[in-house]
N, C-alpha and C positions, 0 to 999 in steps of 0.2 A: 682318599687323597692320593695314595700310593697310586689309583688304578689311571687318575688325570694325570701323573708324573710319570708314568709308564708310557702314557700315549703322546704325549708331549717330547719326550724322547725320540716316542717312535717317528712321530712326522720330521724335527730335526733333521734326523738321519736319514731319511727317507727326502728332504730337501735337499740334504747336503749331494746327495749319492747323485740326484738328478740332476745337479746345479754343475758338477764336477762332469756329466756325465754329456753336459751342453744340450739338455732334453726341456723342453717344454716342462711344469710344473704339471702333477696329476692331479690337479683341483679346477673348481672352479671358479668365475669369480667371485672375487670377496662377497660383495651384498647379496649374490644370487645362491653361493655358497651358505652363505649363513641360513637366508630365508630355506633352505632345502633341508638342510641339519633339523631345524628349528621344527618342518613339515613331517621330520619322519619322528622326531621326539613325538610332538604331540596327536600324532595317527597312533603310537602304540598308546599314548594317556588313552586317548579316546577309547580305544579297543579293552584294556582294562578295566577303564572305568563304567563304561557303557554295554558293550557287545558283549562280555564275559556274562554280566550279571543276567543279560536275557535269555542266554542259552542254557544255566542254571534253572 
């Protein structure tokens, strides 16, 4: 829990500083943002769960 309130902080500040800074946001957007998060989570599932056990 500590390590999502960590990062959560971090983006915060990391909004704030760009927002203040009159910069574009370094994301992208929300839906296309999420879907991409969501692709690299489950490439390392995959890789874990699948790819490790064949190289054993």
């Amino acid at each position: 829990m500590q390590e999502i309130l960590l990062a959560l902080f971090a983006g915060v500040v990391v909004g704030l500083i760009f927002a203040f800074l009159k910069l574009p946001l370094p994301a992208p957007p929300v839906l296309s943002g999420i879907i991409g998060i969501f692709g690299v989570y489950l490439g390392g599932v995959v890789y874990q769960q699948f790819i490790i056990p064949l190289l054993s």
